[in-house]
Each structure stands twice: as C-alpha cells, then as structure tokens.
N, C-alpha and C positions, 0 to 999 in steps of 0.2 A: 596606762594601767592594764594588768590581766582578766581583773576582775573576781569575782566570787571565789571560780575554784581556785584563784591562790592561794585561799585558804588552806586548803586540801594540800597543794603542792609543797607550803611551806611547812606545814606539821608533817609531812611525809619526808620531810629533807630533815630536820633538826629531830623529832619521835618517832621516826617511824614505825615502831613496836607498841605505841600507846594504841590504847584498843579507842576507834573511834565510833564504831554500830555493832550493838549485840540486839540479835533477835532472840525468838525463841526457839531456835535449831542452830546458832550459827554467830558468830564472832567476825571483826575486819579489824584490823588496823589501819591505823593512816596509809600505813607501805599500800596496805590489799588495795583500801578504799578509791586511791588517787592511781593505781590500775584500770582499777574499774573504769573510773571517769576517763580516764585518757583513751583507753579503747573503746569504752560506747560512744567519746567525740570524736575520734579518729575516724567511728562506722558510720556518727552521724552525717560528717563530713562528707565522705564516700557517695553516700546514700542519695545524700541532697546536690553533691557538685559543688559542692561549696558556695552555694547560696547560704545568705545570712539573711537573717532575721523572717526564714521560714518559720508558720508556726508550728508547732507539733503537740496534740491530745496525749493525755494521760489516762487512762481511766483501770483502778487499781485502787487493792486494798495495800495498806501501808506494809510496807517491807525494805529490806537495803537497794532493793535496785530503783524503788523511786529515788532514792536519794541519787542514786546512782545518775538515774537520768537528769533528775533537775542540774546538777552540778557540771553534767555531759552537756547538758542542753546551752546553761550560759559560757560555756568552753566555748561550744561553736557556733556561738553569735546568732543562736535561734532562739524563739519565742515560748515557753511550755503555757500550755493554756494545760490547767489540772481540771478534771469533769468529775462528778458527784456521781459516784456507785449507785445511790441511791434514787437517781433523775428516771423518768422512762423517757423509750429511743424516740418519742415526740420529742422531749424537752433536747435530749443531747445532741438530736439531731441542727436542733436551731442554733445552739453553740458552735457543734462543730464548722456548720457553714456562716455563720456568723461571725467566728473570729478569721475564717479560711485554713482551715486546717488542713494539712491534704495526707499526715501519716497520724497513724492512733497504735499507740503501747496500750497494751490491753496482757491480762493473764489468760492463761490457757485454758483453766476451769470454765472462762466465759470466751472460750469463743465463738459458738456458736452467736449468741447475743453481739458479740465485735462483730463478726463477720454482715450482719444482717444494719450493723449501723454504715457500713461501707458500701451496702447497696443501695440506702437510703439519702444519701448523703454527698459530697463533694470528693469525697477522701478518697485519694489514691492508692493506698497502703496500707496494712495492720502487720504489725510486728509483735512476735510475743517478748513480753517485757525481761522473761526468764532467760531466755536466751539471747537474746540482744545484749545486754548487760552482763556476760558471761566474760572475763579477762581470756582477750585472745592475744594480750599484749603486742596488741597494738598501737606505735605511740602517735600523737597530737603534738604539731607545733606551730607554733603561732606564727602569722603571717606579719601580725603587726599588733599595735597596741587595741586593744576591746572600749566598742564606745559604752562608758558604763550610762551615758542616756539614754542610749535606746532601749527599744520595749523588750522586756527578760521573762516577764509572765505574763498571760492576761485572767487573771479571776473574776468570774461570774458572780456578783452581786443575786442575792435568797430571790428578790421577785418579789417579795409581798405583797404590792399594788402594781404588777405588772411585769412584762417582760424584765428579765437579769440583763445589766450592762457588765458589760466587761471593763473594768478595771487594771489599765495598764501600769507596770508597775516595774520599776527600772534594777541593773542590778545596782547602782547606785541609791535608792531606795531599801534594797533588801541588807548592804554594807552598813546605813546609819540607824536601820532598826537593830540590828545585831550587836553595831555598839550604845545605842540606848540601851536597849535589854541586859547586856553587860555589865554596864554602869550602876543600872537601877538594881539589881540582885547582886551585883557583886560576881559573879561567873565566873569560875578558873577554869585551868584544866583540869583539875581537882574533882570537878562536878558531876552528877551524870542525870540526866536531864528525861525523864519518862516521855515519852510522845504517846498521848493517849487522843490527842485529836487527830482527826484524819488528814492525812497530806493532802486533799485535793481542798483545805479551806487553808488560807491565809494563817488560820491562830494554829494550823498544825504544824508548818514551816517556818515561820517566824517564833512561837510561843512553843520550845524554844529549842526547835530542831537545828535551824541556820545560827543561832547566838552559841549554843553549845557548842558546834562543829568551827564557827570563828576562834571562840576562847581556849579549842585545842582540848575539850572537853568531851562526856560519851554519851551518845543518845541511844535510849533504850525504846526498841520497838516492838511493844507483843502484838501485831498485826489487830485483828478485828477487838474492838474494845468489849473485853469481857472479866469483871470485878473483881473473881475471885484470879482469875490468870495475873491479871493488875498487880494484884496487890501482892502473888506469891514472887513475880518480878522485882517487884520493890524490894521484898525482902532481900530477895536471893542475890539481886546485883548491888546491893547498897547503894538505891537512887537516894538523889539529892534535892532533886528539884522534882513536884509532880503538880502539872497543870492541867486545868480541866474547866468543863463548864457548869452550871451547877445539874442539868443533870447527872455527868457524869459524877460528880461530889454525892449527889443522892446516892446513889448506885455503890458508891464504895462503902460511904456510912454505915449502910444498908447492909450490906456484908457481913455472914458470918464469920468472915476471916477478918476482918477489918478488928474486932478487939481481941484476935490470938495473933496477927501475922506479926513481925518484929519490925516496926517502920520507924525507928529511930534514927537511922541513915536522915530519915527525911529532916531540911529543915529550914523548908516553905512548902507547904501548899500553897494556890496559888489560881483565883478564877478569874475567870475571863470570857466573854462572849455573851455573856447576860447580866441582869441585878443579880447577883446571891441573893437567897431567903436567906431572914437574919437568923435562923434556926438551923441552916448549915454550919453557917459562920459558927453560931454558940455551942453548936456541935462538936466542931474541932478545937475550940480553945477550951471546952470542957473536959476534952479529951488530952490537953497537954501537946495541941499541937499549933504551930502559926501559920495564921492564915490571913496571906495578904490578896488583895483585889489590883485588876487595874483598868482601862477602857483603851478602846481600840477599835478601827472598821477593817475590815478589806482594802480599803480606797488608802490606806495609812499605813502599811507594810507590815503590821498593824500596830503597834505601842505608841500610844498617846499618853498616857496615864497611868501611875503607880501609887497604889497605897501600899508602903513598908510594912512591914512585919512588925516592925517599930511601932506604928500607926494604930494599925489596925484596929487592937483592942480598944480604942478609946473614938475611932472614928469609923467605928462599925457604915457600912452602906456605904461610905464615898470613895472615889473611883483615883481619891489620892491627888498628887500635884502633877506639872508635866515634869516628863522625864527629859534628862539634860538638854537635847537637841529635839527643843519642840517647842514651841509657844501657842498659846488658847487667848479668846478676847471671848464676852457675851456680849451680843448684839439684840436690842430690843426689836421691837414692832416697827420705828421709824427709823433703821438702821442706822442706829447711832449703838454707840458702847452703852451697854444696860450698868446703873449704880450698882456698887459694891450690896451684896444682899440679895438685890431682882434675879429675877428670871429671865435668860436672855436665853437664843441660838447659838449652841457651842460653834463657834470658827475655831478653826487651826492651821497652822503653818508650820513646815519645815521640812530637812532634805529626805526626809521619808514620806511624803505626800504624791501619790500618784499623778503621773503625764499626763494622765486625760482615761475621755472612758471610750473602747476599743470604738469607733468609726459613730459617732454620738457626739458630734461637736456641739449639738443641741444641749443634751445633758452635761455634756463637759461645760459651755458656757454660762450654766446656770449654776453647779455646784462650784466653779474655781473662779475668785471674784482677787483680781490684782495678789494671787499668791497665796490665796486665802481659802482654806475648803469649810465649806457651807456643808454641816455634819448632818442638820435636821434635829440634831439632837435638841433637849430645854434643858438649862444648867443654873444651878448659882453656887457661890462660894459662901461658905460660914466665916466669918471673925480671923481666923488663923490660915485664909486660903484653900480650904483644903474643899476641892469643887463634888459635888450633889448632882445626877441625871435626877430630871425628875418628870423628863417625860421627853415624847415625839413630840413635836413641833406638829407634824399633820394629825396626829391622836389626842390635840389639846380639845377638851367639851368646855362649851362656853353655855351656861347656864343661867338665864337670866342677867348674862352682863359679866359675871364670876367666871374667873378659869380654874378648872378641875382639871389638873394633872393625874388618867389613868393611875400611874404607876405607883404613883402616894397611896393611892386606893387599894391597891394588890397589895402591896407591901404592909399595909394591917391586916385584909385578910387575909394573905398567906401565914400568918402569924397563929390562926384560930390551929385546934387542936378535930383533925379532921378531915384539915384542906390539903390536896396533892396539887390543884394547881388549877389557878385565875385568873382570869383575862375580863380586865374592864375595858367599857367602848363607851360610845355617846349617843344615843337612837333618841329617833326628831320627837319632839316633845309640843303639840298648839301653843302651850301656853309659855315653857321655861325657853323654847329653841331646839335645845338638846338638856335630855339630863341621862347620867352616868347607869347602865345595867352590868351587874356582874354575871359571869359566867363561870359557874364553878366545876370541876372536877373533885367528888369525896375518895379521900383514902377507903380501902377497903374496910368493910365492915361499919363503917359511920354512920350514923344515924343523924347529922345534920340536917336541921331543916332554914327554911328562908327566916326563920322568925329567928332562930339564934344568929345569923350572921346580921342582920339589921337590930339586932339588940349591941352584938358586940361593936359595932360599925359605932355607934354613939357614944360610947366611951372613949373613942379615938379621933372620929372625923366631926367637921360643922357638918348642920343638918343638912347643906347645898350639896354636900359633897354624899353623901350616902346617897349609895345606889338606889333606885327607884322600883330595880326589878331585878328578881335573882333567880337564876335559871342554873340547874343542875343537869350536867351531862356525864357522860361516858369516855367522851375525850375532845378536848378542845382541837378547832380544825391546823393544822401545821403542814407545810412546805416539806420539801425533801429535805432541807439543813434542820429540822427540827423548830423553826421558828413559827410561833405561833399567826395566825392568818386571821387577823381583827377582822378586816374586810367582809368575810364572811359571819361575821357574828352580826353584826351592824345590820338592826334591823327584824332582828331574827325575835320568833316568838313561841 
C-alpha cells in the first residue's frame, strides 16, 4: 500500500485542476497540493537520512502547509505528533520529550517562543513551517510499499485528571475514519468542507479535513477561528459541510452576520466534541438549518457515531448509531453486556481504533481489553437503538445508593434562560456520600439567583438529583483544549 498521500497523488493524476485548499490569501489545487507533499517529503527524507518512523512536532495555527506536512509526514514513514498553540512551554515541553521528537515546524511569528522550546527540550531542530513547505519540486519515490500499521500520528489526550497520553494512531486508522465519515455524510467531490477546528486536535483532521481531501473534495481554512471571518468564508466559497463544537456553534449564532451572510451552500451543520445544548440545536433548526451530531475520542481517529440530519429533529441530544465500520456494546458494573435500556460503559471496536497510547503500556492495558476500547464513557440506548451519553463513568455521584448522572443535570440547567455555562460534580456529603453541586456561569446581564435555578431544577429532576449547592462564578476552570476541569470544582466552596 502507499498509503494516505495517495490520495493526493491520485486526484492530482485523474483532476488535477480541482481546487483541493483555499485559505484566505490563497488557492491549490490537487496539481499544486501533491507538489507540495512530494517536496516537503523528498526534504523530509533528506533531513532525516531516511530514517522512518522519526517523530516530528507541529506547532501552528491552521493553514495549507500543515496539510502540507501532515500528508509529507505519512509520505516519509514519519510519525507528526500535532502540539496545542495554546499549551505553555512546561506542558509542550513534556510532549515534545515524551513522544521524542527531535525536529519542531513552528511559524515564524513565534519564533522566538520555538526557539526557546529547543533549548528546553530534546529537540534537535526547528524549521519554519513557511518555508519548508515551499514547492522546490522536488520529487519523492518510494522505496517500497508504506506499513500503514505503524504509528502516523501521535495526539496528546486534554489531561483532565492528569498527565495527556499520547494516542497513537495509524494511517490505517486515519483511511477507515475517512471512509466512515464518507459513508455517514454522503462526501463527494462536490463538497467543500469548512475546517473551523484546529489541526493540532484529531476532530480538525479527521472532522473533516482528511475525509474531504479522500473524496476528492475542498477544504476551506480561514486560519485562527474568527465568526464573522467564518461565516463571510461560507458565503463566499459555497461551503457544504460546517463542523464545529458547540462553542464554536455559540459563537456563530451569536453573530451579527450569522442572520444577513447567505449560508444556503450549507447543508449540515454538524457537532462534535461535546453534548450540544439543546438550544443550539433549536437554534438552527429554527433557523431552517440541519443539524446533525455525532461522538468520537482522539483514541478513535475520531468517528464513532452519527446522528443524520434525518434524525436529528426527532432525536435531539443523541450521539446517533455507529457508523458503518464500527461496533459499540454497554457493559455494566460486573462486566457483563448491560440490558437493552441500562446504563452501561460505552466499548467500541473497529479498524479506526488506536495502536496503543505512545510508551503507556500501563494505560494502553487498561483501556484496550481483547480488541475492545474502554471509552469511560455511561451510555444507553432508547427503543429504536439510537444510543444517549449520559455521563463519565469516573464523574458518576452515588447519592445515598442512587446514581446521578452530572450530565442529565446540566442539560436542564443549561436550558434556564440566563445560563452561559455548568458544570455539575459530586462533593462528600456525612450523611448522602456525595450529593450533586452546580457551578454556574450567568450570561451577561442576568440576574439569576440560587433560588431560581432549584426552583426550575424540580419541574425537571427527582429531588436526589437537585443540586445541593449552587455557586455562581465568572468562568468555570478549563484545560488548554477548552474542556472544562471538574477536578477542581470538587470540593470547592
């Protein structure tokens, strides 16, 4: 097999005039794009001696020449570990030497900041990503067929209770996400695919930069994520496809271009990376738009789960069925298959399920169980299949004997008229164990106080389940990837 970039090779052989990346300075077609790769792998080549399965750092805001490198990178049988812009040079430095990285793509704006990771660290090398990635037409040929098992990326898992694993992840893995993804949205060349997540997370490569550039289709990158830029993009290149998380979705809503820009090109939205609040959701189907969901980790290349566009309206909050090349079971307390209805441990299995997590045989032994990835996730399915997160497995409060699923809990209050954003936990209780505290964030201007939100809380939840204690803040604590950080709530007074 070639691997990856024969993608690139083959729409550059039969279209090569089809426009494959527009930014917002700048156009490629498959001809330009599969230049690019062949001379940034021909340099990587070079660079490296033709050692395979070197790692090599990313660190960079979204633009054509990461594409450029990721597809250079699986060319020449190296490893891209992508780093989070937003990490400070503590955190990136534990990656970089933790995966052994020894060269770092970095932009020029930051190099002073590159440079000073290089003296901190293992790293041999820093290249600017501008120029590296520049067609010196120079070509790339293959020695022999590309093992598409070995490791193609390794992504750093948010941390939330602790050090990030890295998650290796095959190009073999990134091929059957691409044709799930495919399959489930239906993808042509036709399409053109908004990349509004960052390439250095898994949903911004996968969801659905690598499935668009598979199906021979155009991905649009307006570099740093900015709403009103978004959405004038949309217009202007008639995107197809626009994915996002739900803050991102807030943020566009949000917009006063969002009810003048002309987004009829579009037709999915399409979230991922969190629960939607069901008030996005009724947002754009109020608006005459379709909004489908679906779930997915890092560890998963990422598509586990699709709710259709079909779906949606009628199965608001679920995360959909598996997509073709994927299987799911719930597993109870005594690891056995949880009945049809319960609440079980999401497992999954299939050819997009990661190798293992990068030099963590410890961790890898405990989430891959005979083929089978232990997600953390609580799940159940309703009557017609269509499966419900309803919570972390380590975030479940056991109350007197009752389990409180957080996430049930947020998902009414996120609903009040006021709230920007909640985080429930479970703080020790003498008498219950644990019972459930909300953490609220007010939109501006609100005048919410504790007594409205445990008034509303009873029209919706059993009395076991209403929070005990409601604490109003300024901004709840979150990680570099924007995920909120329970840990530190837990306890707090």
């Amino acid at each position: 097999m070639k691997g990856i970039a024969y993608w690139i090779e083959k729409w550059a052989y039969t279209h090569p005039d089809r426009t494959a990346v527009i930014t917002d300075n700048e156009k490629a077609s498959y001809k330009q794009l599969n230049r690019m790769v062949d001379s940034a792998a021909a340099k990587i080549q070079g660079k490296l001696q033709g050692r395979k399965g070197e790692r090599i750092a990313i660190l960079s805001h979204n633009r054509i020449e990461y594409i450029v490198l990721l597809f250079a990178i699986a060319k020449a049988e190296c490893v891209a570990v992508p780093l989070n812009i937003r990490l400070s040079a503590k955190e990136l430095v534990f990656q970089l030497n933790d995966s052994g990285s020894k060269v770092i793509f970095a932009e020029k704006e930051n190099e002073e900041f590159s440079s000073s990771l290089v003296e901190q660290s293992d790293l041999e090398s820093l290249e600017f990503i501008e120029d590296f990635c520049q067609d010196t037409q120079k070509s790339f040929t293959y020695e022999n067929t590309i093992d598409e098992e070995a490791p193609y990326i390794i992504c750093y898992t948010s941390g939330t209770t602790g050090k990030p694993k890295g998650a290796v992840l095959t190009q073999s893995n990134m091929f059957w996400n691409a044709v799930n993804n495919k399959l489930a949205i239906d993808l042509t060349s036709e399409d053109r695919c908004i990349v509004l997540l960052p390439l250095f997370h898994i949903g911004g490569i996968g969801l659905f930069a690598f499935p668009s550039l598979f199906s021979g289709g155009t991905i649009v990158i307006p570099g740093k994520f900015e709403p009103e830029k978004a959405l004038s993009m949309i217009e202007e290149h008639k995107v197809t496809v626009a994915m996002g998380v739900p803050t991102i979705h807030q943020a566009l809503l949000t917009s006063p271009s969002f009810n003048t820009a002309d987004l009829s090109s579009v037709r999915w939205f399409y979230n991922g990376g969190a629960p939607c609040p069901h008030e996005i959701i009724d947002a754009y189907f109020e608006k005459g738009f379709l909004f489908g969901q679906g779930f997915g980790m890092t560890e998963t290349s990422p598509t586990l789960f699709m709710l259709t566009k079909e779906d949606a309206p009628r199965k608001r909050g679920s995360i959909g069925k598996p997509v073709l090349f994927s299987e799911y079971k719930l597993i109870d307390s005594e690891g056995k298959e949880a009945e049809k209805g319960d609440v079980g441990e999401l497992a999954v299995k299939g050819p997009n399920i990661m190798k293992e997590y990068w030099n963590r045989p410890d961790a890898t032994n405990e989430a891959l169980k005979d083929g089978w990835l232990l997600t953390g996730d609580l799940a159940k399915t309703d009557d017609e299949g269509f499966l419900f997160i309803v919570g972390r497995k380590k975030e479940m409060i056991i109350s007197g004997g009752e389990n409180i699923y957080p996430l049930e809990v947020e998902q009414v209050i996120s609903q009040m008229k006021g709230v920007a954003e909640v985080a429930v936990v479970g703080n020790a209780d003498p008498l219950w164990g644990e019972v459930p505290a909300a953490f609220i964030v007010k939109e501006n201007g609100s005048v919410l106080t504790e007594s409205d939100v445990l008034d509303y809380c009873q029209g919706y939840l059993a009395k076991y389940k209403i929070p005990k204690k409601i604490m109003f803040l300024k901004e709840l604590p979150k990680n570099a990837t924007g995920k909120i950080q329970k840990t530190q709530l837990i306890g707090s007074r």
